[in-house]
VOZATI-427364 format. One record per residue (C-alpha): residue number from 1; x, y, z; residue in three letters. Coordinates in steps of 0.02 Angstrom, whole numbers, plus 50000, padded with zeros to 5 digits. Layout:
N
+-----+-------+-------+-------+-----+
!   k !  east ! north !    up !   r !
+-----+-------+-------+-------+-----+
! NUM !     X !     Y !     Z ! ala !
...
+-----+-------+-------+-------+-----+
# end
This chain:
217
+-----+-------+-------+-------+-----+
!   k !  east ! north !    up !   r !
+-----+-------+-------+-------+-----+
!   1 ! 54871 ! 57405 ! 54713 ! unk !
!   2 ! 54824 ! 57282 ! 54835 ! unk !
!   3 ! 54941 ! 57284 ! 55000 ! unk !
!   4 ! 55010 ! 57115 ! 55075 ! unk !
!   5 ! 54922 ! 57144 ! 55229 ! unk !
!   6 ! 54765 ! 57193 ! 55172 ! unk !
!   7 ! 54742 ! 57032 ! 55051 ! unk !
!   8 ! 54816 ! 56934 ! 55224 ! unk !
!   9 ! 54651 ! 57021 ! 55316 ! unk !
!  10 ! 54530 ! 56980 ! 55167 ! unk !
!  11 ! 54576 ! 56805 ! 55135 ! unk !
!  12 ! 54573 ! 56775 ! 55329 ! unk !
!  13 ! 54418 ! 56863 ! 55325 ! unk !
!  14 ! 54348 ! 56742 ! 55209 ! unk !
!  15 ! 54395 ! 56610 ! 55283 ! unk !
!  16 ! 54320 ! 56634 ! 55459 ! unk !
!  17 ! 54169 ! 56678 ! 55381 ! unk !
!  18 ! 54137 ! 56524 ! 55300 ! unk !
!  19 ! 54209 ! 56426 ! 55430 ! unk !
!  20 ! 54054 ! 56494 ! 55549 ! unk !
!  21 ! 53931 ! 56461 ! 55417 ! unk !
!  22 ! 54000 ! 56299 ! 55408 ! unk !
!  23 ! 54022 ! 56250 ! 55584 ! unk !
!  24 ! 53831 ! 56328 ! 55597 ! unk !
!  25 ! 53718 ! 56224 ! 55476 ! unk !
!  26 ! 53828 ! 56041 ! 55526 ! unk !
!  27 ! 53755 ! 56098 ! 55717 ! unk !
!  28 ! 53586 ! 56133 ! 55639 ! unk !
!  29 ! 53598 ! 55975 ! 55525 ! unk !
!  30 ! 53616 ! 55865 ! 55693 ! unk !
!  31 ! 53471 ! 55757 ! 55709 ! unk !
!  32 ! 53391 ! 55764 ! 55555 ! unk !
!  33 ! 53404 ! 55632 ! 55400 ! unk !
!  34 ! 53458 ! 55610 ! 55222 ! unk !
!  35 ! 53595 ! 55656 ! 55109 ! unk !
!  36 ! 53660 ! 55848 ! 55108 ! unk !
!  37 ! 53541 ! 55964 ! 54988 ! unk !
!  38 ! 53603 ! 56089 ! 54847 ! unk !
!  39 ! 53623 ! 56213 ! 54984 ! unk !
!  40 ! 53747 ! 56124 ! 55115 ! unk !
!  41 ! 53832 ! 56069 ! 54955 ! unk !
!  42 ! 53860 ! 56269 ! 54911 ! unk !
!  43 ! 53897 ! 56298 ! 55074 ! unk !
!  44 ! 54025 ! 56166 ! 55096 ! unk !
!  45 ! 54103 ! 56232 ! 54901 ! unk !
!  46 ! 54118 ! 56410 ! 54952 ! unk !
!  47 ! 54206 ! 56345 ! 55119 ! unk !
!  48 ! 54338 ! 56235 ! 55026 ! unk !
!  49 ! 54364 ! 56371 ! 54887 ! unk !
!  50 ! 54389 ! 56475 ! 55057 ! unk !
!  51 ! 54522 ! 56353 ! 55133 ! unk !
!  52 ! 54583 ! 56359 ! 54929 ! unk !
!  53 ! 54640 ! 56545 ! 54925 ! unk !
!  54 ! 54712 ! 56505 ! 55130 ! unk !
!  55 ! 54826 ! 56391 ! 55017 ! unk !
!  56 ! 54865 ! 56497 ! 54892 ! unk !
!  57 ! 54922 ! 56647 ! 55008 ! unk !
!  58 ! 55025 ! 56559 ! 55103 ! unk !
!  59 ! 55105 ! 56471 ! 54938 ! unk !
!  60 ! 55149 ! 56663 ! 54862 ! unk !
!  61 ! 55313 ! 56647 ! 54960 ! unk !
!  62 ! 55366 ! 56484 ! 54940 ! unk !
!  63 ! 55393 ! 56383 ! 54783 ! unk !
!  64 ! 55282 ! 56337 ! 54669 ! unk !
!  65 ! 55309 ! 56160 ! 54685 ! unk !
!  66 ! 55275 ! 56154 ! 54891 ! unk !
!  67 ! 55119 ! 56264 ! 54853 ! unk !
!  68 ! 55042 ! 56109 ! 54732 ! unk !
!  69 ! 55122 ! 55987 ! 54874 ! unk !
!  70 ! 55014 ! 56067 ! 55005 ! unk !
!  71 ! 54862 ! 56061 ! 54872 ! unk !
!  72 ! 54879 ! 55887 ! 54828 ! unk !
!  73 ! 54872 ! 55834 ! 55010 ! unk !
!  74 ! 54713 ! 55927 ! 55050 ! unk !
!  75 ! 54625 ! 55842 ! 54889 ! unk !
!  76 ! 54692 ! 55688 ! 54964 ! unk !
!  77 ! 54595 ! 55710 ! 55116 ! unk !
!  78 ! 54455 ! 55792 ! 55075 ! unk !
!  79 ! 54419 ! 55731 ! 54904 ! unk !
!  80 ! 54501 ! 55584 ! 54861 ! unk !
!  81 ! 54425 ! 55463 ! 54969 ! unk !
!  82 ! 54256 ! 55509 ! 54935 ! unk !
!  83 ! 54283 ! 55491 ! 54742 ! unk !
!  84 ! 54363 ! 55325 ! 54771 ! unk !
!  85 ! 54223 ! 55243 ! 54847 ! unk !
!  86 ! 54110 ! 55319 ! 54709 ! unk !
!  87 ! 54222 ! 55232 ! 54576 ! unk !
!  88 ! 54176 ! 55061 ! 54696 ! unk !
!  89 ! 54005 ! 55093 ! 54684 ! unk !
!  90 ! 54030 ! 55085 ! 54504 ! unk !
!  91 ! 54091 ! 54921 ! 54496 ! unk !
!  92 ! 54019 ! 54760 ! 54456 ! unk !
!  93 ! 53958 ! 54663 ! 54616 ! unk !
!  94 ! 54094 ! 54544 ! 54667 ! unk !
!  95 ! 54162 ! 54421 ! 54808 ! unk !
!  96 ! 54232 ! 54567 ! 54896 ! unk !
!  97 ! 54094 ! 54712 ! 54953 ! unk !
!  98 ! 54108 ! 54890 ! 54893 ! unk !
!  99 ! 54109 ! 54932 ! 55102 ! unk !
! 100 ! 54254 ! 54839 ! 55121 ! unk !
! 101 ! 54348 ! 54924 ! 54960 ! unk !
! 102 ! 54294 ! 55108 ! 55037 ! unk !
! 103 ! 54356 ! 55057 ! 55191 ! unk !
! 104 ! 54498 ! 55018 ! 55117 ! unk !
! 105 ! 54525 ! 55166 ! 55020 ! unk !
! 106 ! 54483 ! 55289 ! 55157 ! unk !
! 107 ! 54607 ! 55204 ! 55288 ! unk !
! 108 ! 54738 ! 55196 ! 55138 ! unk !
! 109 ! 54747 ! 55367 ! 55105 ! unk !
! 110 ! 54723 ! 55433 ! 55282 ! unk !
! 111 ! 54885 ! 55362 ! 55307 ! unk !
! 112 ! 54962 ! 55406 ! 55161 ! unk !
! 113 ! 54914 ! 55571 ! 55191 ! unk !
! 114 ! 55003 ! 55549 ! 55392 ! unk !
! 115 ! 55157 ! 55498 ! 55307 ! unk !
! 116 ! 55163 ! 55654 ! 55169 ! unk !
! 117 ! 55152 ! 55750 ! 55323 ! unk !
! 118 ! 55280 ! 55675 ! 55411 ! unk !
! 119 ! 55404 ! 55684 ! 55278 ! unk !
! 120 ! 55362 ! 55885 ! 55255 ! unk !
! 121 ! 55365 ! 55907 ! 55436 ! unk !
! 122 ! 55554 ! 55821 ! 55425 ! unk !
! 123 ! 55598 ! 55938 ! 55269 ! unk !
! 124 ! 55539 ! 56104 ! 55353 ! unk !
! 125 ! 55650 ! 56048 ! 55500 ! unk !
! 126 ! 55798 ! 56000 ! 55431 ! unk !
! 127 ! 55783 ! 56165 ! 55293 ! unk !
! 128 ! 55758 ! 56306 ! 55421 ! unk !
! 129 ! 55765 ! 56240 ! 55608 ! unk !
! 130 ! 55957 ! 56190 ! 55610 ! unk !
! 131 ! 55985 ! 56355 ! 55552 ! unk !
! 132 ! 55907 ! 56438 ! 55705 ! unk !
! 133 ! 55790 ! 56555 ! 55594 ! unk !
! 134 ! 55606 ! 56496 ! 55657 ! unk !
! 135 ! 55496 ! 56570 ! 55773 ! unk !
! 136 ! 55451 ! 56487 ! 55935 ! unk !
! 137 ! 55279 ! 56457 ! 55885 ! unk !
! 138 ! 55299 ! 56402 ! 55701 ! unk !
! 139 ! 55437 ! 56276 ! 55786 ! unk !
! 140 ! 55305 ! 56219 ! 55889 ! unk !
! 141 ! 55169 ! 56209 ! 55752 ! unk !
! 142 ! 55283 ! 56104 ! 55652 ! unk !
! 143 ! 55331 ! 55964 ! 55772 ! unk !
! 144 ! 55160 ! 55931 ! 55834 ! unk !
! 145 ! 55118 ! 55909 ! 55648 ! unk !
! 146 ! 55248 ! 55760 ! 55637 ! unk !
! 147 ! 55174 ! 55695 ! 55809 ! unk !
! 148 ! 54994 ! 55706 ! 55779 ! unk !
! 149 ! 55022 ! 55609 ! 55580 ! unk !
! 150 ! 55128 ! 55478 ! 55679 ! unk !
! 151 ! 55011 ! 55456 ! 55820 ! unk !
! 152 ! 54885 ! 55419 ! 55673 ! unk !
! 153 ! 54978 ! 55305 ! 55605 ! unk !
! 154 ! 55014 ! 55209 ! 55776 ! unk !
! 155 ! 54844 ! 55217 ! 55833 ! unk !
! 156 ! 54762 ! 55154 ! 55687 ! unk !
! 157 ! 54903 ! 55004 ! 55711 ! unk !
! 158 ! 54866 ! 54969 ! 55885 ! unk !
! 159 ! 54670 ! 54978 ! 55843 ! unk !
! 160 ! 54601 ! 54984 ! 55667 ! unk !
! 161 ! 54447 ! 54922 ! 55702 ! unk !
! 162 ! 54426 ! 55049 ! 55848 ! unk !
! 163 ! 54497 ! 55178 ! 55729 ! unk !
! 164 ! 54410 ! 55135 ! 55539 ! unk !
! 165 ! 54222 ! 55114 ! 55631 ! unk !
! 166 ! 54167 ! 54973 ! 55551 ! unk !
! 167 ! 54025 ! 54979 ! 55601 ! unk !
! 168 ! 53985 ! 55163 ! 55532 ! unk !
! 169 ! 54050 ! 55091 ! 55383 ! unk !
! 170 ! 53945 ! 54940 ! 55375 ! unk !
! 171 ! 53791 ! 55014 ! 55391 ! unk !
! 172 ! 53833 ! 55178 ! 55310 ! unk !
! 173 ! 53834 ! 55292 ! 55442 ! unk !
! 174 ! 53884 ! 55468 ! 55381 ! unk !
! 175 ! 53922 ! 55607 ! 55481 ! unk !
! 176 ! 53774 ! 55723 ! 55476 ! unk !
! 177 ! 53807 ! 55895 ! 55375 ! unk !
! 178 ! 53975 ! 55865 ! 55313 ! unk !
! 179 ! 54001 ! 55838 ! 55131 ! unk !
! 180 ! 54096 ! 55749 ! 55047 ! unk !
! 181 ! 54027 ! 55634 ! 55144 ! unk !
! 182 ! 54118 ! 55533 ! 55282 ! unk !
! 183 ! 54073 ! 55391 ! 55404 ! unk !
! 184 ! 54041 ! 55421 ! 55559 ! unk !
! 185 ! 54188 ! 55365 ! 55635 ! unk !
! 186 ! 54367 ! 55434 ! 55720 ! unk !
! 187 ! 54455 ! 55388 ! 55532 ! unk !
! 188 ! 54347 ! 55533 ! 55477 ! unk !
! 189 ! 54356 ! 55652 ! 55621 ! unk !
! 190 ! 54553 ! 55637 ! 55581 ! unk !
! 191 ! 54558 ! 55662 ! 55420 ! unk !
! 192 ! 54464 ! 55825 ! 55458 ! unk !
! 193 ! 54585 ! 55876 ! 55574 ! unk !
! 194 ! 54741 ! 55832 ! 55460 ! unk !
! 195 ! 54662 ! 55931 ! 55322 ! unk !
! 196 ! 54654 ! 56091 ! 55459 ! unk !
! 197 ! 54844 ! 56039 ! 55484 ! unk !
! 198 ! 54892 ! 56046 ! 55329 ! unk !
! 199 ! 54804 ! 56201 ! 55276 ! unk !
! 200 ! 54918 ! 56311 ! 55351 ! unk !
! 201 ! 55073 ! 56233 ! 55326 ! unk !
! 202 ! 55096 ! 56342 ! 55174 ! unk !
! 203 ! 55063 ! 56496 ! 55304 ! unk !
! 204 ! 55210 ! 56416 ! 55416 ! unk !
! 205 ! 55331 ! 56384 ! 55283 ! unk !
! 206 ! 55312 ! 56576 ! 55232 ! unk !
! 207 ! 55345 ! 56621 ! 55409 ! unk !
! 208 ! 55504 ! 56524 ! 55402 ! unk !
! 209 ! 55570 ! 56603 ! 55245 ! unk !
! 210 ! 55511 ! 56795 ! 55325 ! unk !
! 211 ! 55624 ! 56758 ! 55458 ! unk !
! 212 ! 55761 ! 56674 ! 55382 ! unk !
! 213 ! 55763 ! 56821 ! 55260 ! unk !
! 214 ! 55760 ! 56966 ! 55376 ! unk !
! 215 ! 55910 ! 56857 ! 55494 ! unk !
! 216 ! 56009 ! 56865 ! 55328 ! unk !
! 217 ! 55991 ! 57033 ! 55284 ! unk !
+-----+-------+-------+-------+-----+
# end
């Protein structure tokens, strides 16, 4: 039988491994051209399945229905956009461009995704802060979640030209090694970093529920 701990080490093992291999070929994919081949697209699968079983661990000790929350989100980072502006493509040529639609489906569910987070950052406060049972550091973890998805969402107000890149997106501008792919522009470089955010919320929710659990008993 497998302990707790040592799936903990494996899956974070895992992870950090593709996370190198990852971070790795996008620095050896600088500079050169074209779409990413069968082998950054492997690459790129075994690092999401990766960030998959993160989700999953930290899920074993919270409901079920958080766990498919936390899912959900990441597909609507990672995943969604990408397949919305394939279904564009797909569409008949009409007054409105098919850059303009995945613009619009990008920035739409960047900031859907900055308000999901916001309203789980409210619910993990209001369930287990008020009752004093959080560590320092998952306290911490948890507010600048709920400040970094509202900066987003205030920063792409302020400046959404500044923020969307139009012209990455205009000229389809992808960033180099990263697939799905995703324009070269600070929309994209945040949704990356929301989907990190999110990752291991599951992670911080189970910390919350450790210690509420051992205060109680």
């Amino acid at each position: 039988m497998i302990s707790d701990q040592t799936r903990k080490r494996v899956v974070v093992a895992a992870f950090s491994i593709t996370t190198a291999i990852v971070a790795v070929q996008w620095l050896l994919a600088q500079g050169t051209e074209g779409p990413p081949n069968k082998l950054v697209k492997a690459i790129w699968c075994a690092f999401y399945l990766a960030c998959f079983f993160v989700m999953i661990y930290g899920g074993t000790k919270s409901a079920a229905l958080e766990a498919t929350v936390y899912i959900i989100t990441i597909i609507g980072e990672a995943v969604a956009p990408d397949l919305v502006e394939r279904l564009f493509k797909r569409l008949p040529d009409a007054t409105i461009s098919h850059e303009l639609l995945s613009i619009t489906a990008h920035l739409t569910l960047t900031l859907m995704t900055c308000v999901i987070l916001i309203g789980w950052g409210f619910v993990l406060i209001f369930q287990q802060m008020g009752a004093g049972h959080t560590p320092p550091l998952t306290r911490l973890y948890v507010l600048l979640t709920i400040v970094a998805a509202g900066g987003v969402i205030i920063w792409a107000t302020i400046d959404p030209s500044g923020f969307i890149g139009l012209e990455a997106a205009e000229k389809s501008i992808f960033i180099r090694g990263v697939w799905p792919s995703m324009f070269d522009s600070w929309m994209s470089y945040v949704r990356i970093g929301l989907t990190v955010i999110t990752m291991f919320l599951p992670w911080v929710k189970a910390s919350m529920d450790g210690s509420a659990s051992r205060q109680a008993g």
